[in-house]
Backbone as numpy.savetxt, mean C-alpha at the origin, in Angstrom:
# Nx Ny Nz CAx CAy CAz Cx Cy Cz
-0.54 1.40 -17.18 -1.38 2.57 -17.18 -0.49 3.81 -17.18
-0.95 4.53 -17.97 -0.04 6.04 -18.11 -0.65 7.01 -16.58
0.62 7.71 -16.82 0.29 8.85 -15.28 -0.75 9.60 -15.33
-1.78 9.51 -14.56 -2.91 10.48 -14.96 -3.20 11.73 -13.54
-3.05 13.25 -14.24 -2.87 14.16 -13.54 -3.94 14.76 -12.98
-4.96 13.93 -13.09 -6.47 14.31 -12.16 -7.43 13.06 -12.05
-8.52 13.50 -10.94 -9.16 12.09 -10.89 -9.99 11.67 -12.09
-11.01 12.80 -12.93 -11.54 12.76 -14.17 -10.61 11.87 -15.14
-9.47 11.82 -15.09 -8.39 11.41 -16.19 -8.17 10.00 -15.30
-8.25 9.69 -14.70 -8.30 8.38 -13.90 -9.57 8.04 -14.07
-10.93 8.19 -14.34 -11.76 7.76 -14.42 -12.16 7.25 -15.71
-11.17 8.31 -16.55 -11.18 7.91 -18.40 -10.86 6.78 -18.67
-9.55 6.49 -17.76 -8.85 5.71 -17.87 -9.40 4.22 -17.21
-10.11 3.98 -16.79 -10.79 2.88 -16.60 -12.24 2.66 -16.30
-12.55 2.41 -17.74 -13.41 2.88 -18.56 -14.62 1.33 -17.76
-13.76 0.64 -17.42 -14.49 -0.57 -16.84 -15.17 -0.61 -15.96
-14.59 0.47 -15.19 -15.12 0.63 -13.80 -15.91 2.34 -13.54
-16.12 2.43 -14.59 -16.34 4.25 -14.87 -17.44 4.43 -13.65
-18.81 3.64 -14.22 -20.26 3.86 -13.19 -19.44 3.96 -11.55
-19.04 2.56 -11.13 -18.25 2.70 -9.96 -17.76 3.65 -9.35
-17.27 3.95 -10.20 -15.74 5.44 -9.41 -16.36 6.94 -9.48
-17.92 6.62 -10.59 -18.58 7.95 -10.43 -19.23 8.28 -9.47
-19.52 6.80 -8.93 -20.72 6.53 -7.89 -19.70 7.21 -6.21
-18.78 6.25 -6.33 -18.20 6.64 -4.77 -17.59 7.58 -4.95
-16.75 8.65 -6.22 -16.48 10.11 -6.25 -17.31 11.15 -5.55
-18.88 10.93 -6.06 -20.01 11.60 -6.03 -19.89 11.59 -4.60
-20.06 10.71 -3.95 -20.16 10.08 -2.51 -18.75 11.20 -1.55
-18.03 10.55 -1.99 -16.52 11.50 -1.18 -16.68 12.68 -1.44
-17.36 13.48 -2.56 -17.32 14.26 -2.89 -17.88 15.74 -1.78
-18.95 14.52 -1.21 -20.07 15.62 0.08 -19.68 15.58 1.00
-17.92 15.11 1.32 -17.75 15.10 2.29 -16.82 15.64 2.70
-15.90 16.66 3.81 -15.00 17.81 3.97 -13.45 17.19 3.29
-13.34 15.62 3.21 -12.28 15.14 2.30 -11.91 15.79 0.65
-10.18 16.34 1.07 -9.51 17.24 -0.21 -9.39 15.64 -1.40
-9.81 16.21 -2.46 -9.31 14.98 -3.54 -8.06 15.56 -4.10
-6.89 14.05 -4.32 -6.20 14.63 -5.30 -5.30 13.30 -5.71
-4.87 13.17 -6.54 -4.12 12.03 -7.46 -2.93 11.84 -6.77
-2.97 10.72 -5.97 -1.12 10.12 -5.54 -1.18 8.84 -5.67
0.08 8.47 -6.00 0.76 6.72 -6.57 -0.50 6.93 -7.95
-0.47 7.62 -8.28 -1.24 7.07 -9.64 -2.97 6.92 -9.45
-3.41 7.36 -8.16 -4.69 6.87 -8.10 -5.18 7.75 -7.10
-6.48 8.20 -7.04 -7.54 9.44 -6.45 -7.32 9.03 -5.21
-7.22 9.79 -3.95 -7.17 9.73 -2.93 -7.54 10.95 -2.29
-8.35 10.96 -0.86 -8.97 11.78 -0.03 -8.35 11.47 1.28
-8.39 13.26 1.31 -7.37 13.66 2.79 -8.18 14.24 3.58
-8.15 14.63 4.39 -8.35 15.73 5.80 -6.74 16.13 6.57
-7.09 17.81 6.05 -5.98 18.26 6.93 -4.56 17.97 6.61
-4.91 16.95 5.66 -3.21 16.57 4.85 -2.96 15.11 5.12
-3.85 14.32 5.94 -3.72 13.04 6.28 -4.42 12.45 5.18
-4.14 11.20 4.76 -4.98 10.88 3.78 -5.76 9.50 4.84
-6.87 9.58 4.07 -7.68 8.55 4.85 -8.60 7.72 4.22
-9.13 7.88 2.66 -9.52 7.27 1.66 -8.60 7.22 0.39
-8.53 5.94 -0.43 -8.19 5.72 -1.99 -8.62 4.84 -2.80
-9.32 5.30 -4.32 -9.84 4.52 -4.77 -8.75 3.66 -5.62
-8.49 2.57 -6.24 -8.30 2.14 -6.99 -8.98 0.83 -7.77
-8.36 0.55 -8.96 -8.95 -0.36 -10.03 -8.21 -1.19 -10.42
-8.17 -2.82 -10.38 -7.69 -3.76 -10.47 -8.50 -4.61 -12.14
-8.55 -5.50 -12.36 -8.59 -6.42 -13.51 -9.81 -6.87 -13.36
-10.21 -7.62 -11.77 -11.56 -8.12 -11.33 -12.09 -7.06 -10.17
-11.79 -6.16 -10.08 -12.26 -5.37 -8.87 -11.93 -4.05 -8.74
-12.41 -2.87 -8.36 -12.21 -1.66 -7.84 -12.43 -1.75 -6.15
-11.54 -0.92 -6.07 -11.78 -0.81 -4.06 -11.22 0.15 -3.66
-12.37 0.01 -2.46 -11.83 1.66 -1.74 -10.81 1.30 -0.57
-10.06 2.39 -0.61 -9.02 1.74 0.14 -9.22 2.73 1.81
-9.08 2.50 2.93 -9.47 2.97 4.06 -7.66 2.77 4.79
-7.16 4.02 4.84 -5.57 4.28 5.29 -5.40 3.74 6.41
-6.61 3.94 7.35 -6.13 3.41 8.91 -8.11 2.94 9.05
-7.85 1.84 8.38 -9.15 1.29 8.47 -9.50 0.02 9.52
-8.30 0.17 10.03 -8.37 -0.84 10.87 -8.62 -0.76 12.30
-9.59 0.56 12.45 -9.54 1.15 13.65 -11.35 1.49 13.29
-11.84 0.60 12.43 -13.09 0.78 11.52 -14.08 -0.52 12.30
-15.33 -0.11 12.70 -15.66 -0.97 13.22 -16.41 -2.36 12.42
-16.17 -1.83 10.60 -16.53 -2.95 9.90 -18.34 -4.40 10.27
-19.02 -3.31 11.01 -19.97 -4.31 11.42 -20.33 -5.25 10.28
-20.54 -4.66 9.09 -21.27 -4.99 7.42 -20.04 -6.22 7.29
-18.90 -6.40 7.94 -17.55 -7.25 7.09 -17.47 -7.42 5.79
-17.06 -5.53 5.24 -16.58 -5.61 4.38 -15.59 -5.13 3.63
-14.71 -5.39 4.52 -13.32 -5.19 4.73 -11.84 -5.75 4.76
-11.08 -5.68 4.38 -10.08 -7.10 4.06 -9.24 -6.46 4.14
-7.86 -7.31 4.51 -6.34 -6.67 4.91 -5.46 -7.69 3.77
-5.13 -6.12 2.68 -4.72 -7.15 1.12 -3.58 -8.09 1.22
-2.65 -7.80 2.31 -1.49 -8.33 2.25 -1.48 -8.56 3.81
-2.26 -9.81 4.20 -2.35 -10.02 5.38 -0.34 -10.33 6.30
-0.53 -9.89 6.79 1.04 -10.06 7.42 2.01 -9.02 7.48
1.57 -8.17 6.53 2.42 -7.30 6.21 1.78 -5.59 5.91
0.67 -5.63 5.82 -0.09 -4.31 6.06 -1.04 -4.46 7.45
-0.45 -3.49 7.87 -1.11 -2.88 9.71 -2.24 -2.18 9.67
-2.59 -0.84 9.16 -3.38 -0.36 9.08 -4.51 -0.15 7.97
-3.89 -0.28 6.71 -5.26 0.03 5.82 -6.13 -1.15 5.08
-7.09 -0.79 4.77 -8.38 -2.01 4.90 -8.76 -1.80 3.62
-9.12 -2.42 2.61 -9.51 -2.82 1.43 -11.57 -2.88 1.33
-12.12 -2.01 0.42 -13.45 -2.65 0.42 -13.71 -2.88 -1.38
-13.48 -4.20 -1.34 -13.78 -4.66 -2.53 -15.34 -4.42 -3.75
-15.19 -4.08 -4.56 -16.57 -3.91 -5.59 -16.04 -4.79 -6.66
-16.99 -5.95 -6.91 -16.46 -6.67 -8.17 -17.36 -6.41 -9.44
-18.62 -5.58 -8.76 -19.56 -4.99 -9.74 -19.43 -3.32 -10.35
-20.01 -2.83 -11.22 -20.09 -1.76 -10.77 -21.42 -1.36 -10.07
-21.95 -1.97 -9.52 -23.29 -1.56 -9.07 -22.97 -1.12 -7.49
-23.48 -0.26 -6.97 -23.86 -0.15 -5.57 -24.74 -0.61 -4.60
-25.06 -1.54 -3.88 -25.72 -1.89 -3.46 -26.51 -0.95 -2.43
-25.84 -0.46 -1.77 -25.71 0.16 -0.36 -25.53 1.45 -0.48
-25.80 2.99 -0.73 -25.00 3.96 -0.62 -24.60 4.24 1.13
-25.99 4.18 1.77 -25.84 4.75 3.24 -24.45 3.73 4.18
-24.77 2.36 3.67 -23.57 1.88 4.31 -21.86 2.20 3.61
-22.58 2.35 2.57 -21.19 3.47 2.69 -20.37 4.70 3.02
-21.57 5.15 3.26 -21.40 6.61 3.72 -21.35 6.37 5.54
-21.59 5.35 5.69 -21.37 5.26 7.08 -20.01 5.06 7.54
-19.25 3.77 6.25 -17.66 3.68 6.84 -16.94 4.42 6.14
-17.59 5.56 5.45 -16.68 7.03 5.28 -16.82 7.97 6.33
-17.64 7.76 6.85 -18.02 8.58 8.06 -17.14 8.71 9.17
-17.11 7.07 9.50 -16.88 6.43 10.40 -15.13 6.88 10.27
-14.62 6.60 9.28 -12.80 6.79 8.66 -12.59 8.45 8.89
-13.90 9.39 8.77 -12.80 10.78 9.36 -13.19 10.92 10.35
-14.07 10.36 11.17 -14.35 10.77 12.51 -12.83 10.33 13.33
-12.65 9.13 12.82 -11.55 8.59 13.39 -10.06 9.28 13.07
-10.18 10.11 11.77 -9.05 11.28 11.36 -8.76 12.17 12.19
-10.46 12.80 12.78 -9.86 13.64 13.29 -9.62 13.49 14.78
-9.91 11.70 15.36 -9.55 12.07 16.54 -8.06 11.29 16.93
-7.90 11.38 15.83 -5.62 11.10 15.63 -5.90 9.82 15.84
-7.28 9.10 15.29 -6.37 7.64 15.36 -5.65 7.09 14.26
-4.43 6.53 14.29 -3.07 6.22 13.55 -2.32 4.97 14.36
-1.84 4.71 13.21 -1.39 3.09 13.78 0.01 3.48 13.57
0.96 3.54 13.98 2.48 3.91 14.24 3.28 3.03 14.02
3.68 2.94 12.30 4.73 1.95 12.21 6.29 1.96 12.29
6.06 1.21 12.88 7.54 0.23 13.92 8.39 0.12 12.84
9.55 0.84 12.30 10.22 0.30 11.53 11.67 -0.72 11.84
12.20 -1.67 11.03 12.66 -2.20 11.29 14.42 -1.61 11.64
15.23 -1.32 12.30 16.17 -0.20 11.63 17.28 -1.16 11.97
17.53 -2.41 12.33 18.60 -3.43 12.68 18.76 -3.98 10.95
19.89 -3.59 11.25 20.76 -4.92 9.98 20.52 -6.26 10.15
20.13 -6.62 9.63 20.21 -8.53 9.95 20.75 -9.28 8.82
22.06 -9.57 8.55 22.45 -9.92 7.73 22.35 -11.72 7.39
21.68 -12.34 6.60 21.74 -13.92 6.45 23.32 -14.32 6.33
23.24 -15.72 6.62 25.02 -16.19 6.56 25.78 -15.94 5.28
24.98 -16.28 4.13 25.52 -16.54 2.71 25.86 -15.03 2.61
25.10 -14.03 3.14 25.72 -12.67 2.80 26.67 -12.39 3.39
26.89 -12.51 4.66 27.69 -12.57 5.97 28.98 -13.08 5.35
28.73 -14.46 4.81 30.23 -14.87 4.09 30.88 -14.19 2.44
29.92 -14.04 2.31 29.99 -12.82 0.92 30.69 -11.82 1.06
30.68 -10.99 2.29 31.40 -9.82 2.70 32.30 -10.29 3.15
32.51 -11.22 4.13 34.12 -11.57 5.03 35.00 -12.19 3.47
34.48 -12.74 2.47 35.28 -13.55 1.39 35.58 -12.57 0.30
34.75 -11.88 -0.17 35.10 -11.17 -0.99 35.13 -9.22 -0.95
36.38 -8.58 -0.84 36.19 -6.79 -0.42 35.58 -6.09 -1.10
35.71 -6.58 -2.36 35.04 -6.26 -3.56 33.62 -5.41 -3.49
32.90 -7.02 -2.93 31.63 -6.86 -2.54 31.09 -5.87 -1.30
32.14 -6.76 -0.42 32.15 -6.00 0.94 32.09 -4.43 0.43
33.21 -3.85 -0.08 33.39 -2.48 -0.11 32.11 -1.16 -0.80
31.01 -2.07 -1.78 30.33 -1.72 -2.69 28.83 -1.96 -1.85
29.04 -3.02 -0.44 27.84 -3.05 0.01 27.66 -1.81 0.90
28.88 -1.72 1.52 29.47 -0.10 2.80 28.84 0.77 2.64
28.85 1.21 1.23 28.66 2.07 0.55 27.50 2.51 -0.09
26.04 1.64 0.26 24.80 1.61 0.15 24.12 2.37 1.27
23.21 3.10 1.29 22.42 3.39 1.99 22.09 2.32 3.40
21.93 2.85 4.65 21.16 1.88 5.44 20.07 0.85 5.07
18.85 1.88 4.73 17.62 1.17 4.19 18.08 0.10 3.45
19.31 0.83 2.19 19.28 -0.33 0.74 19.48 -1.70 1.33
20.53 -1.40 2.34 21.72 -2.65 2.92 20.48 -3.63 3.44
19.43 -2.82 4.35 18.51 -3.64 5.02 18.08 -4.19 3.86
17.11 -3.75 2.99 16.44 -4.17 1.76 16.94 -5.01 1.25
18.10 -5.15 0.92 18.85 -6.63 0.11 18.85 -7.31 1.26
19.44 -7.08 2.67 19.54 -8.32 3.38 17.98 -9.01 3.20
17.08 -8.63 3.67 15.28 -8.88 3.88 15.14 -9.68 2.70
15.60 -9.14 1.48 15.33 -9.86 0.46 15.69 -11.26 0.24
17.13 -11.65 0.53 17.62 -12.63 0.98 17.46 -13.64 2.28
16.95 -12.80 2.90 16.70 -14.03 4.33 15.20 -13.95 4.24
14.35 -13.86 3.27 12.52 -13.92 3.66 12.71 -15.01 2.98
13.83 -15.80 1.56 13.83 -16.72 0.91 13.65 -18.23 1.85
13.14 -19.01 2.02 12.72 -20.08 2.78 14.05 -21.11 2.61
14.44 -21.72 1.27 15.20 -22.64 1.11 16.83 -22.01 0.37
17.63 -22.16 1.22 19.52 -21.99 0.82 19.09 -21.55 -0.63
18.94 -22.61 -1.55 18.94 -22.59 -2.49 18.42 -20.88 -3.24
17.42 -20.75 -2.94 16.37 -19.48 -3.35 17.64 -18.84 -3.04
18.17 -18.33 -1.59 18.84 -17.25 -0.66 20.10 -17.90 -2.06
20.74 -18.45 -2.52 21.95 -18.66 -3.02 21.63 -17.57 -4.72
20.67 -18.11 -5.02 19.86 -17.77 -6.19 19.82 -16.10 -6.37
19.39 -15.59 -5.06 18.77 -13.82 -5.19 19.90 -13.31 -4.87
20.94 -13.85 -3.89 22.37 -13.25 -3.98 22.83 -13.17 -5.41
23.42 -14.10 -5.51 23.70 -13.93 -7.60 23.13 -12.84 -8.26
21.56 -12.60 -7.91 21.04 -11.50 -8.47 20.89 -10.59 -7.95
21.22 -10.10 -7.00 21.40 -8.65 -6.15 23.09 -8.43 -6.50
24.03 -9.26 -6.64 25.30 -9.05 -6.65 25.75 -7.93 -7.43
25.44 -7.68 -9.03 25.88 -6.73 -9.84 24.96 -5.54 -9.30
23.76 -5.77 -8.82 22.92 -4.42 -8.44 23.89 -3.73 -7.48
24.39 -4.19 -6.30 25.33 -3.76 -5.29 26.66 -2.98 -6.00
């Protein structure tokens, strides 16, 4: 999908889901939430926090709820896309474009800035320890080469390749993504 510099131009642009995104625009629209286009896709703020985003997938459009997990979801219809690894924001799936519901939706939009404005936020814990796997560990003590070119990376990066390498389950994989992180370094 090309960069699109407003939500109208995001709505052109997926032409599949047009009724949909007119329907819950209309909807966000009555409500004190600023619209404006980030990562590529319409999103609603208060105050500069963002707390709604729509996007459009292949089988689905969904609204996305930033700290939705503080949402009391009675309706359960709500999902955590990347269970394990996203904390706060909550997914509400449309595989139609039809609306079933407007008021229940307007209830867990409701419900998402009430909760904006009373600072609830989920505070992520970042990881800031090096944890280096062995095969890397011996990578650096064996070769300076490497060693000297890894030094020389950003904190984050250094973390990021290690993570990448030790989330691999079997030697093999971890032997595999070294090889391929090696020339990136």
């Amino acid at each position: 999908m090309k960069k699109v510099i407003s939500v109208d131009e995001y709505i052109e642009e997926n032409l599949k889901w047009r009724q949909l995104l007119d329907e819950l625009r209309a909807i966000l629209l009555k409500t004190p939430l600023v619209e404006s286009i980030k990562w590529n896709s319409p999103v609603y703020a208060l105050n500069g926090k963002n707390v709604i985003g729509l996007g459009t997938f292949k089988d689905h459009a969904s609204m996305w709820f930033f700290q939705g997990v503080f949402l009391d979801d009675k309706a359960k219809m709500l999902i955590n896309a990347q269970e394990g690894k996203t904390k706060a924001l909550r997914q509400w799936r449309f595989e139609s474009n039809e609306i079933n519901d407007v008021l229940l939706i307007e209830s867990y939009i409701n419900e998402a800035i009430e909760n904006q404005k009373l600072g609830k936020e989920v505070k992520i814990e970042r990881n800031r320890l090096l944890v280096l796997p062995e095969l890397m560990k011996r990578k650096i003590t064996d070769e300076s080469k490497f060693k000297i070119a890894f030094k020389k990376l950003t904190a984050s990066k250094q973390r990021e390749y290690a993570e990448y390498i030790r989330t691999a389950k079997r030697e093999s994989t971890q032997q595999k993504r070294l090889e391929k992180i090696t020339p990136m370094i």
